[in-house]
C-alpha positions as CSV (number, residue, x, y, z in Angstrom):
1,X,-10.4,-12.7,28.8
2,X,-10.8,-12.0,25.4
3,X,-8.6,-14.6,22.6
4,X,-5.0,-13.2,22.1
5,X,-6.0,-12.2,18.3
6,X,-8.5,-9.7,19.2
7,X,-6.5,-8.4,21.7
8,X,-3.8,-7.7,19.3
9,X,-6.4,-6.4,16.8
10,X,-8.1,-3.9,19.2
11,X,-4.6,-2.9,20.3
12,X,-4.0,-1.9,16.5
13,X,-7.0,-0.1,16.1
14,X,-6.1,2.2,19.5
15,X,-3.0,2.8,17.8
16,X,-4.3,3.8,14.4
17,X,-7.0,5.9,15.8
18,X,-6.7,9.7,15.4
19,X,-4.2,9.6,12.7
20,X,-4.6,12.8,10.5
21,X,-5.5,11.0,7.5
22,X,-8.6,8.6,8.8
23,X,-9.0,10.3,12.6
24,X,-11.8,7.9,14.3
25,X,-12.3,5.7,11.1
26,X,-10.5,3.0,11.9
27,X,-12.5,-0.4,12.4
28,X,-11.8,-3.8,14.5
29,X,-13.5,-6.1,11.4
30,X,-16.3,-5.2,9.4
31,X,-19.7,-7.6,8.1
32,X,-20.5,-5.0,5.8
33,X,-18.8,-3.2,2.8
34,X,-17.1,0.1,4.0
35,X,-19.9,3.5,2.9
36,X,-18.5,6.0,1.5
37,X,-19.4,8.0,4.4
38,X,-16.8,6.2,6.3
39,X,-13.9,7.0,3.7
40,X,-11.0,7.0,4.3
41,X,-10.8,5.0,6.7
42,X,-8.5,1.4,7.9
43,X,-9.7,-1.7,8.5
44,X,-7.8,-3.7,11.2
45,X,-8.4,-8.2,10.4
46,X,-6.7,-10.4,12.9
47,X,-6.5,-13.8,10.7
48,X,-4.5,-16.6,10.8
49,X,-1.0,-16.5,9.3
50,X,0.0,-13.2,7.8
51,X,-2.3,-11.4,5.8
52,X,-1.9,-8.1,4.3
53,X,-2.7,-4.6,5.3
54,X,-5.2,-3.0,3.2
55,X,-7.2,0.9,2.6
56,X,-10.2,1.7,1.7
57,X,-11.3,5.3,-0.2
58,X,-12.9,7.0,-2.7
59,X,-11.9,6.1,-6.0
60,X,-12.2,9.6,-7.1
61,X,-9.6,10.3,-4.6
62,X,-6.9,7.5,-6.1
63,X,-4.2,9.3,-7.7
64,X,-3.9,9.4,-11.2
65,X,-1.7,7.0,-12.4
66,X,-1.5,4.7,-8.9
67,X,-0.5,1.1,-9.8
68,X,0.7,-1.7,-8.1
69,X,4.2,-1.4,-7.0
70,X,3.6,2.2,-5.6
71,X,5.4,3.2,-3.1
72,X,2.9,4.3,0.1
73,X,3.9,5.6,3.5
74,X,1.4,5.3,6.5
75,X,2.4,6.9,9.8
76,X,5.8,6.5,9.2
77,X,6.1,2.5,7.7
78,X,6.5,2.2,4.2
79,X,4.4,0.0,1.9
80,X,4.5,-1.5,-1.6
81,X,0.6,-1.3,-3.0
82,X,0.2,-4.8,-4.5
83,X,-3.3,-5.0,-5.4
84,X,-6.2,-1.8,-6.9
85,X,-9.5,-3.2,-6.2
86,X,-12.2,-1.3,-7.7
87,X,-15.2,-2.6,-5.8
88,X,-17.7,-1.4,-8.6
89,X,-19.7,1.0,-5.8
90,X,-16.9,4.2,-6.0
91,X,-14.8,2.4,-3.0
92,X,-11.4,0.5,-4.3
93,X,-9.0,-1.2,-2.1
94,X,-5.2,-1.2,-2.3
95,X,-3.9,-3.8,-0.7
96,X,-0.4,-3.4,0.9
97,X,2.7,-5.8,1.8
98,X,5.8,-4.3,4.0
């Protein structure tokens, strides 16, 4: 059986697949930087502790003026954007808290 973490995660990722906004690109952990191909899409980490929910997109598609402390809604559960992470390859991550 697989370890309770992973369960939970691969739960989360049946849950968040098909939204409207990322459809089938949602991932159970990723080795590799997220293509731009794959945008947007949700990347589901089952760490120790708490840790926070991020997304990953274009940075041509951030809106203008998006800074930490936004407001963000996600199917329904509101979210405070915390962090703008440019990654320096057209991908930035906002990182979210509840």
């Amino acid at each position: 059986m697989a370890h309770l973490r992973k369960q939970i995660r691969d739960n989360v990722v049946t849950a968040l697949t098909g939204l409207s906004t990322t459809g089938s690109r949602v991932y159970g952990s990723r080795v590799y930087p997220m293509a731009a191909a794959n945008l947007p899409g949700l990347c589901v980490y089952a760490r120790r502790g708490q840790c926070p929910a991020s997304i990953y997109l274009h940075y041509a598609d951030l809106p203008d003026g998006a800074a930490s402390g936004d407001a963000i809604t996600i199917d329904g559960t509101a979210y405070t954007v915390r962090v703008i992470q440019p990654e320096g390859t057209g991908v930035t991550t906002l990182v979210l808290e509840k």
